[in-house]
N, C-alpha and C positions, 0 to 999 in steps of 0.2 A: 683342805680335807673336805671330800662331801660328807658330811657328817649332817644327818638329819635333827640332830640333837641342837647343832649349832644355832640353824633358822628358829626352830619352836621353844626352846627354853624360854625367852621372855612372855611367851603368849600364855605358856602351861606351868605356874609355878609349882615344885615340890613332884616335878615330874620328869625332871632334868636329867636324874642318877637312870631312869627307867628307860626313856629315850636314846641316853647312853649306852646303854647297853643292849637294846634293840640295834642300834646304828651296829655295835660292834659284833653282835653276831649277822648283821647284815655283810657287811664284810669279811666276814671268817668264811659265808658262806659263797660269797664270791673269788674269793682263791681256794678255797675246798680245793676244787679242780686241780688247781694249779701245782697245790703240793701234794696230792691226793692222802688226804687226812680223815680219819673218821672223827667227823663233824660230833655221832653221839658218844665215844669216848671221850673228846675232847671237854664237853658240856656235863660228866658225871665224872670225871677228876678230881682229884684233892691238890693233884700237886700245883708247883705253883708256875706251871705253863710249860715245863719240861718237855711235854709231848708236843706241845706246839713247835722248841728248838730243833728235838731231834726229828722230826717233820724235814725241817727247816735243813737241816744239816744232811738229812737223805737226796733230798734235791738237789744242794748244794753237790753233796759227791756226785750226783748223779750229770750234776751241767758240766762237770768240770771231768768227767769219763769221754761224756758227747764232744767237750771240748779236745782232745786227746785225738780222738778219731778224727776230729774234724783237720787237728793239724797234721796229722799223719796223711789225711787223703791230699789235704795241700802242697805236701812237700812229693806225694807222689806226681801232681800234676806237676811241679816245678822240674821235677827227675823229665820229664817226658816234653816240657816243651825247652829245654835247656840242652837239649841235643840239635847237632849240629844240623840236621836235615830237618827238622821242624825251622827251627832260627831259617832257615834258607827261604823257605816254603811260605812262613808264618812270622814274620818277623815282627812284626805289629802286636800281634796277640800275645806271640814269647818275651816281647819286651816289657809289655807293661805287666805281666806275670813275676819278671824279673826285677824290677821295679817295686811291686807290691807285697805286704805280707798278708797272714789270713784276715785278720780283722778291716783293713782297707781292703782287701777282695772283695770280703761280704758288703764292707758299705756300697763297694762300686760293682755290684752283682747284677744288675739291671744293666749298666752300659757294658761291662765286658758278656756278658750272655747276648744282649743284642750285637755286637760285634761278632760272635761268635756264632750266633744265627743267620746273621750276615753271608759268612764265608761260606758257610756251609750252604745254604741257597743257591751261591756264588759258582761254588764247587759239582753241585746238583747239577742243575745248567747247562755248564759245562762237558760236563760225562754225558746227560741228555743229546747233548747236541753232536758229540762224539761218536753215538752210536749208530747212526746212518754213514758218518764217515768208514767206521768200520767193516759194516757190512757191505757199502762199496768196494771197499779192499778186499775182503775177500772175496767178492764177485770176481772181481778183476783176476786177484792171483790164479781161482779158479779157470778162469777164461786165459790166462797163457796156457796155466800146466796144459790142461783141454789139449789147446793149438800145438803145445809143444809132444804133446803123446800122440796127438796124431798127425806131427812129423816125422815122427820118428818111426811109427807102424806103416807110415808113407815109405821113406825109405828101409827098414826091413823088407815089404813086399816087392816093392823093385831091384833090389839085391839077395835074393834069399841066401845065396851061396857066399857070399861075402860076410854075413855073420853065422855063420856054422862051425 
């Protein structure tokens, strides 16, 4: 415990109970945040720490809603890389999705987001490098139809009577 009480008791006798409880609203004031608690309700209370529980128990419902969402968005990820054309596509990333539950995702969040940043780079790239290929293509396709309309307004003008 960092407990500042603990170090100075022997140096400060009859000062130990005072310390104590310094230490302890040093603490209180360091999770303040965490539960989001009124620090001066809590310090002009009678009861005997109830508000600190039900604090305690708002949070508590409150990690355990986050938690709820959290596995609902997981099981939507699981819906989408568990189809057949992802698996084809992605098989590496569908697998170890399928492999894992929420709380081993979270621990292993940093390697599968890098894997996942990965592909997508991968995939970037790719399409980048794609798109001069395409626009040759259509250059190209452009350049028959071209040639081929005006073969064919070649041969209309030499036969006019033949398509009439």
């Amino acid at each position: 415990m960092n407990d500042f009480s603990a170090s100075q008791k022997q140096g400060l006798h009859g000062y130990g109970d005072l310390l104590d409880l310094t230490s302890h609203q040093r603490n209180l004031l360091l999770i303040r945040p965490l539960l989001k608690l009124d620090f001066n309700k809590l310090m002009h209370t009678q009861e005997d720490g109830s508000y600190l529980l039900e604090g305690i128990r708002i949070q508590e419902k409150a990690v355990s809603e986050l938690r709820t969402q959290a596995e609902q968005s997981y099981q939507a990820v699981i819906r989408i890389v568990g189809k057949s054309d992802f698996i084809a596509s992605e098989g590496q990333i569908a697998e170890i999705f399928a492999s894992e539950n929420l709380d081993r995702a979270c621990a292993d969040n940093e390697f599968i987001t890098g894997m996942i940043a990965d592909r997508v780079a991968a995939l970037e790239g790719s399409l980048e490098g794609m798109v001069p290929d395409f626009e040759r293509c259509v250059t190209e396709i452009y350049n028959q139809v071209s040639s081929a309309m005006s073969g064919l307004l070649s041969l209309i003008r030499s036969r006019p009577t033949a398509f009439a």
